[in-house]
C-alpha positions in Angstrom: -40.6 -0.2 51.4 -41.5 -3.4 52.9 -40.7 -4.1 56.3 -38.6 -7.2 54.8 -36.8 -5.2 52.7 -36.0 -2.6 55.3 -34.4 -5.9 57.0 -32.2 -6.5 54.2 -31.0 -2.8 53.6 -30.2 -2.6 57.5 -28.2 -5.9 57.1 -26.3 -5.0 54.0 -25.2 -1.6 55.8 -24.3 -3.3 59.0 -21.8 -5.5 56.9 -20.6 -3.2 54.9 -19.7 -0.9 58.1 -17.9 -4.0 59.8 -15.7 -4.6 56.5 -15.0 -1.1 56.4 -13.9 -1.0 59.8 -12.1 -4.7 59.3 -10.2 -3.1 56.4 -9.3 -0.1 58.2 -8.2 -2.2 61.4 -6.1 -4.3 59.2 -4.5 -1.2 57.4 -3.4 0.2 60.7 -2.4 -2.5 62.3 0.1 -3.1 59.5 1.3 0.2 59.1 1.6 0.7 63.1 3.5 -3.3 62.6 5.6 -1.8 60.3 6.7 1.8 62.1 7.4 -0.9 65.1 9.7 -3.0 62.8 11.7 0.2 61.5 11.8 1.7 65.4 13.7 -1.5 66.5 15.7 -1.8 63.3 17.3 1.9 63.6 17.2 1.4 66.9 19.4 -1.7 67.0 21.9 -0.1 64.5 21.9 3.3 67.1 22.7 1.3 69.9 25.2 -1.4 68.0 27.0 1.9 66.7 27.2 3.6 69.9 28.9 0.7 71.6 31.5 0.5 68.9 32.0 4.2 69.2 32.0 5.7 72.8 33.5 8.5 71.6 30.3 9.7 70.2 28.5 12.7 71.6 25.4 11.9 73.9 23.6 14.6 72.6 24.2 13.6 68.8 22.0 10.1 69.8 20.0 12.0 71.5 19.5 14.5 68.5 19.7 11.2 65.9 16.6 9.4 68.6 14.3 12.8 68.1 14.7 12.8 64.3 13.9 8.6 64.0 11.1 9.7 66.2 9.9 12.7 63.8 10.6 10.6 60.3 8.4 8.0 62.4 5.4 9.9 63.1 5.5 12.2 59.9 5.0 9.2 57.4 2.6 7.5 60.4 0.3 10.6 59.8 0.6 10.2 55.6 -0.3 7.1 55.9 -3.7 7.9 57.6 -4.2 10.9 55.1 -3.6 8.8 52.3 -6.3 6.1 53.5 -8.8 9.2 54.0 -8.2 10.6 50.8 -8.5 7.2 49.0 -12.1 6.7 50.3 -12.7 10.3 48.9 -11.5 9.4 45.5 -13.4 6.1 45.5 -16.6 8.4 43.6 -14.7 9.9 41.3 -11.8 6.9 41.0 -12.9 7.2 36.6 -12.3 10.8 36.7 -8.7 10.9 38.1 -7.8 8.0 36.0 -9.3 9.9 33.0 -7.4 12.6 34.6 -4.1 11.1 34.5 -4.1 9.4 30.8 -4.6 12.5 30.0 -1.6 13.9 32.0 0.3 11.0 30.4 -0.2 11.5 27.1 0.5 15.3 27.1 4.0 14.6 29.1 5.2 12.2 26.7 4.4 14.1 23.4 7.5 13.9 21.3 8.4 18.3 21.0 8.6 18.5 17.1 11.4 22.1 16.3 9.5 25.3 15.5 10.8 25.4 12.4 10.3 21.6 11.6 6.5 22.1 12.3 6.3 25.1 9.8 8.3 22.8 7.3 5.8 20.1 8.1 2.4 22.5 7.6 3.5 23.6 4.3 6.0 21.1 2.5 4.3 17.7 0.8 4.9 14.7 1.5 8.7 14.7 0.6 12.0 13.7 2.2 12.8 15.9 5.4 16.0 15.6 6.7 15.9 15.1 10.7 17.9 15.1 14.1 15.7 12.4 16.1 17.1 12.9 19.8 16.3 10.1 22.7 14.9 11.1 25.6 17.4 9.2 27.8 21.0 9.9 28.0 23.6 7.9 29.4 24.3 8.2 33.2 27.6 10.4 33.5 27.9 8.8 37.3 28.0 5.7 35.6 30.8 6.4 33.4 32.9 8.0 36.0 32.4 4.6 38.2 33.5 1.9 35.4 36.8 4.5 34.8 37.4 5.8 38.4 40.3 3.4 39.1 42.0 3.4 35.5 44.8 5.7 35.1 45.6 4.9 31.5 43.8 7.9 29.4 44.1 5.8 26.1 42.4 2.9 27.6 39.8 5.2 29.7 38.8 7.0 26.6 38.3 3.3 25.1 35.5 2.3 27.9 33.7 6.0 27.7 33.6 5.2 23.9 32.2 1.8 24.2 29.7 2.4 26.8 28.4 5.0 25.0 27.8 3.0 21.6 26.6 0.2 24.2 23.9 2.4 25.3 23.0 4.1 21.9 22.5 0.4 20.7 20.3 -0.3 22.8 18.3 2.3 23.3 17.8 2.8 19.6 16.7 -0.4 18.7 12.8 0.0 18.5 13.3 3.2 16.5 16.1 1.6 13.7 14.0 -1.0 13.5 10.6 1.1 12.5 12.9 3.4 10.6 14.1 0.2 8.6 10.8 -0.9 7.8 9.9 2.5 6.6 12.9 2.3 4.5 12.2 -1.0 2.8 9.0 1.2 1.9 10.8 4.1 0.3 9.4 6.6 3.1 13.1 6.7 4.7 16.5 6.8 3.5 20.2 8.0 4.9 19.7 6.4 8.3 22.3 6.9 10.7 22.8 6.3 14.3 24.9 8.6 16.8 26.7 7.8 19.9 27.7 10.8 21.2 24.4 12.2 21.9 22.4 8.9 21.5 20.5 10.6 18.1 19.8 9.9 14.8 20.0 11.1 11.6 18.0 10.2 8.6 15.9 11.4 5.7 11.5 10.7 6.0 8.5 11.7 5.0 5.8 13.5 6.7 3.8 10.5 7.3 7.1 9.0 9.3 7.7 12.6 11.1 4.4 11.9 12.7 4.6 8.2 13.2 7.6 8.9 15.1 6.0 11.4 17.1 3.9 8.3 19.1 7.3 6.5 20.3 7.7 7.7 24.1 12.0 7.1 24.3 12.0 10.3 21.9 12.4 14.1 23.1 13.0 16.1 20.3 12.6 16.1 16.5 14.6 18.5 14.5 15.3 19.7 11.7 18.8 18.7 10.0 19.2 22.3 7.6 22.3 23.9 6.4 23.2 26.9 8.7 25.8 29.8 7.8 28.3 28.7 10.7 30.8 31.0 9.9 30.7 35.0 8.8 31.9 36.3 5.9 35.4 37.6 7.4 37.8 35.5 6.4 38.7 38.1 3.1 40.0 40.6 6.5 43.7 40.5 6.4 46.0 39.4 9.6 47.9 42.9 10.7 49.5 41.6 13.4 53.7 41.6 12.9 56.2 40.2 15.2 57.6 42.6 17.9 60.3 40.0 19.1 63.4 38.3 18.6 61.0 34.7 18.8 59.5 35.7 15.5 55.9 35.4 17.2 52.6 37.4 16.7 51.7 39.1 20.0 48.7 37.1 20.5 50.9 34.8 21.7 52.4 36.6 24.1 49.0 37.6 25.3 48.4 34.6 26.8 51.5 33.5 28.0 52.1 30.4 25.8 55.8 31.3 25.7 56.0 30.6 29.8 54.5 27.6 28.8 57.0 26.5 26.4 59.8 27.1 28.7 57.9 24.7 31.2 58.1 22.2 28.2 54.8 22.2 27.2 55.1 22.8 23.5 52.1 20.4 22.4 54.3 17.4 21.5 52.2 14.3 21.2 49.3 16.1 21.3 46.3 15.7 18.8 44.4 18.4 17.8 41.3 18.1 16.3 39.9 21.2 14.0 36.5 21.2 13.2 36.3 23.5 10.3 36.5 24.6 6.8 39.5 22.2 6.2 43.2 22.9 6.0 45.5 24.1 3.5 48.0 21.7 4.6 50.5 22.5 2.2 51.3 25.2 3.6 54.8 25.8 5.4 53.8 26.3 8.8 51.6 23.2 8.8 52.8 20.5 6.4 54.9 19.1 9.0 51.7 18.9 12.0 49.9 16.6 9.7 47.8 13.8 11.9 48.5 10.8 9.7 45.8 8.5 9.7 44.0 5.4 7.1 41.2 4.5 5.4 40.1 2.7 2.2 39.6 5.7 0.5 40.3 3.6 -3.2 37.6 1.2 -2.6 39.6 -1.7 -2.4 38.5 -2.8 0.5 41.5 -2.3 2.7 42.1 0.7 5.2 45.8 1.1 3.9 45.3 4.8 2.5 46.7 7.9 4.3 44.3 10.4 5.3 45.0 13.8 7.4 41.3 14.1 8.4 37.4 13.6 6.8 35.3 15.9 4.9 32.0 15.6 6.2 30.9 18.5 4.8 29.2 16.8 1.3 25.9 15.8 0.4 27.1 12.1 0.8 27.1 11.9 4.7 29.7 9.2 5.0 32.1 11.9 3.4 35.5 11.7 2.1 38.9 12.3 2.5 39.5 15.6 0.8 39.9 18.4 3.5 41.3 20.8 1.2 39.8 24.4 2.4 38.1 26.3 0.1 36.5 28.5 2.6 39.7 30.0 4.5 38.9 29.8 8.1 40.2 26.9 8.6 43.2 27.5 8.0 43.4 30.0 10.1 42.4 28.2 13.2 44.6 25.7 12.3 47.9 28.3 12.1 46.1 29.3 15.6 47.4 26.2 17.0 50.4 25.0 15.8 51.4 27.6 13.3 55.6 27.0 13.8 56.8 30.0 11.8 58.5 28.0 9.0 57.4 30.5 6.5 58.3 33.5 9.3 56.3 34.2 11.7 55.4 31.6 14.8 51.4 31.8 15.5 50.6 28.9 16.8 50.1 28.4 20.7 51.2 24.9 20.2 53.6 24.7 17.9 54.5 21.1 18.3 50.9 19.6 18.4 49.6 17.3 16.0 47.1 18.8 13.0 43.5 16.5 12.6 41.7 18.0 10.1 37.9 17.4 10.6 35.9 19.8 7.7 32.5 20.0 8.5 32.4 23.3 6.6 31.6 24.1 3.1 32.5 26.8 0.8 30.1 28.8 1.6 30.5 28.6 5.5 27.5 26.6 6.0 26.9 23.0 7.5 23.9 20.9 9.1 24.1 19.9 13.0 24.8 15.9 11.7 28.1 17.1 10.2 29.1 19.0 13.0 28.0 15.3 15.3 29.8 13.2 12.6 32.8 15.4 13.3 33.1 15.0 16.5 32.8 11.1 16.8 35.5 11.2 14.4 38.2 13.0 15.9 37.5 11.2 19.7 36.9 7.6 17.6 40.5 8.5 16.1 42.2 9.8 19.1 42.2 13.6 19.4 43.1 14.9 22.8 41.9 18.5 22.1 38.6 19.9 20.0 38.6 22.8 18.5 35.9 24.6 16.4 35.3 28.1 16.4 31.8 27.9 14.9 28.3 29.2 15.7 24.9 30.1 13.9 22.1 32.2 14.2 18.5 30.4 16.4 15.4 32.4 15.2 13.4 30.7 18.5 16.5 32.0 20.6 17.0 35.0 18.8 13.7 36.1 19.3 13.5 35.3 23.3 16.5 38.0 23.5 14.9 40.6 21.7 11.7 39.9 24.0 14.2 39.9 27.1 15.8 43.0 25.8 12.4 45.4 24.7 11.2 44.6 28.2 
C-alpha cells in the first residue's frame, strides 16, 4: 500500500474512533442526565411527603432512599450492557432480524383444532362448519370499572351486554368483512358473529380455512360438529318417594332448600334459564313456571308472539320456537328446579322460579358448540338470572392426555 493510502486508512480510523467515542459520550451523558432528573424527581416527592407526614418512620425513608438508590444504579448498569451488546449485534444486525420474523411469524400462526386439520387433509374442497375464536378478549377490569358504582343489576347487566357487543364489533370487522367477500363468492355461507366469546360461526371452504389462517387477531379455528352431550339415561326411572309430610323428594332435603324456603327464598322473581333438550311444559309441575316471552314467530313482521324459550337445536341456526323435548332430559332438569308438586310430589329446589326454556339439544342428545354459544346469549339477552345446563361431551385430544397422565 502506498504511503498515501496508508494516510488515508489512518485518517478514516482516527474519525471513526472519535465518532465512536462522540456517540458513546453523548449516550452517557444522557442516560447519566436522565438518572439525575429521576434522583431529584423522587427525591422531591420523598421529601414533600415526609413534611406532610412527620409521623413517618425515619428508617422507612431511609429504607425508601436505599431502594431509589438500587432501581437507580441497576437500570444505570443495563443501560451500559445494552450499548455493549448493541455494538456486538451490529455484524450480525441481518441475522437477528432474520431471526425475529421468523420468531414472529411462528407466534402468530392461527392453531387450526386436531380434528379440523384431519377434516382439512382428507375432505375436498366443501363447506366446513367452523368456530373462528379472536385472539383478544375483552378486559374483565374494564367491565368491573364502567359497573363498579351501579347498584341496579338490570341496568348493570345492560352495560356488560353492550360493551361486550361493542367490542365484538369492533374487533371482528376485518374478518366479517373478508368472510363477506368470500360469501358473495359462494366459498362462505351461515355467518354469524358472537358476543359472548367474541367468535364466529360460519360455514367455508378449505381455501377460506387457510386464508383465514394469515389474519393475526385470530387464535383458534375449530371445528363446529355435532357432539353426544348427553348419555343415553334418561329411559332410568326416578325411585326416589317422599318420606315427609311436605310431599318432597329427599334430594331436597339433602341440600337444605327447605331452610331456605323458610328464610323466604322460594325463587320468586327469579329466571331460570335451562339449557337442554327442551321442556315438556305441559306438564303439571311446570305449566305454571312458564318464562313468557315474544317474537315474530308468524313472519309478520311483528314481535307480538308468545314464546317460553328458542330451539336452537336445528339445522337452521337462527332456530325456532318449538322447545317441545323429545329427548327427556330436559325435563328433568327442569322439574330439578322448580318442580312444585302439583301432580304430587315437590322436586324442585325452587319451586317458585321462573322456567326459560333454551333447547340446544336434539333428539338424539347431540348438539354443535354454536348452539350451546347461541343459547347462552339468549337467555342473558332475555334476562335470565340463573343458567343451568347439565351437559358435557367426550375430547379425543383431552381424552388422550389422561390416559397418557394415567399409564405413567
Amino acid at each position: 500500500m502506498r504511503p498515501c493510502a496508508r494516510s488515508v486508512v489512518a485518517i478514516v480510523r482516527a474519525r471513526k474512533r472519535v465518532v465512536n467515542r462522540f456517540i458513546i459520550n453523548l449516550y452517557f451523558n444522557r442516560i447519566l442526565k436522565t438518572h439525575i432528573v429521576s434522583i431529584l424527581f423522587v427525591g422531591a416527592k420523598i421529601i414533600i411527603f415526609f413534611q406532610y407526614s412527620t409521623q413517618m418512620p425515619i428508617k422507612y425513608l431511609f429504607l425508601m432512599l436505599i431502594y431509589i438508590s438500587l432501581k437507580v444504579a441497576i437500570s444505570f448498569f443495563l443501560s451500559i450492557f445494552a450499548l455493549y451488546i448493541s455494538k456486538i449485534m451490529k455484524k450480525n444486525i441481518f441475522i437477528i432480524a432474520a431471526l425475529f420474523l421468523v420468531c414472529c411469524i411462528a407466534s402468530a400462526q392461527v392453531k387450526i383444532e386436531p380434528e379440523l386439520q384431519q377434516l382439512l387433509n382428507s375432505k375436498s374442497n366443501e363447506m366446513i362448519s367452523i368456530n373462528i375464536i379472536s385472539k383478544v378478549q375483552i378486559d374483565a377490569t374494564l367491565l368491573k370499572s364502567k359497573t363498579f358504582l351501579i347498584k341496579d343489576a338490570e341496568i348493570r347487566k345492560g352495560i356488560i351486554i353492550n360493551e361486550l357487543k361493542d367490542y365484538s364489533e369492533r374487533t371482528q370487522i376485518d374478518i366479517i368483512k373478508f368472510l363477506r367477500t368470500e360469501e358473495s363468492n359462494g366459498c362462505v355461507a351461515n355467518i354469524k358473529s358472537h358476543w359472548i366469546a367474541n367468535s364466529i360461526c360460519c360455514d367455508a371452504t378449505k381455501d377460506v380455512i387457510k386464508k383465514l389462517t394469515q389474519f393475526d387477531n385470530i387464535d383458534i379455528i375449530g371445528l363446529n360438529q355435532e357432539v353426544i352431550l348427553l348419555c343415553n339415561d334418561n329411559n332410568v326411572a326416578l325411585t326416589e318417594e317422599p318420606l315427609n309430610q311436605m310431599n318432597a323428594t329427599p334430594h331436597v332435603f339433602q341440600i337444605n332448600a327447605d331452610d331456605v324456603w323458610n328464610l323466604g327464598y322460594t325463587g320468586k322473581n327469579v329466571v331460570v334459564a335451562v339449557l337442554d333438550s327442551g321442556t315438556n311444559f305441559d306438564h303439571y309441575d311446570l305449566k305454571d313456571h312458564l318464562w313468557i316471552g315474544y317474537a315474530d314467530t308468524d313472519g309478520d313482521g311483528e314481535e307480538d308472539d308468545i314464546i317460553y324459550g328458542w330451539n336452537f337445536a336445528t339445522k337452521n341456526s337462527d332456530g325456532n320456537s318449538n322447545i317441545k323435548d323429545d329427548y327427556g332430559h330436559g325435563t328433568h332438569c327442569a322439574g330439578i328446579v322448580c318442580g312444585d308438586g302439583t301432580a304430587g310430589n315437590t322436586t324442585g329446589i325452587a319451586p317458585d322460579a321462573s322456567l326459560m326454556t333454551v333447547k340446544i339439544v336434539n333428539r338424539v342428545g347431540g348438539g354443535t358448540p354454536e348452539q350451546m354459544i347461541s343459547g347462552v346469549e339468549f337467555a342473558i339477552e332475555n334476562g335470565a338470572d340463573i343458567l343451568s345446563m347439565s351437559l358435557g361431551f367426550k375430547n379425543n385430544q383431552i381424552m388422550a392426555e389422561v390416559d397418557a397422565i394415567c399409564r405413567n
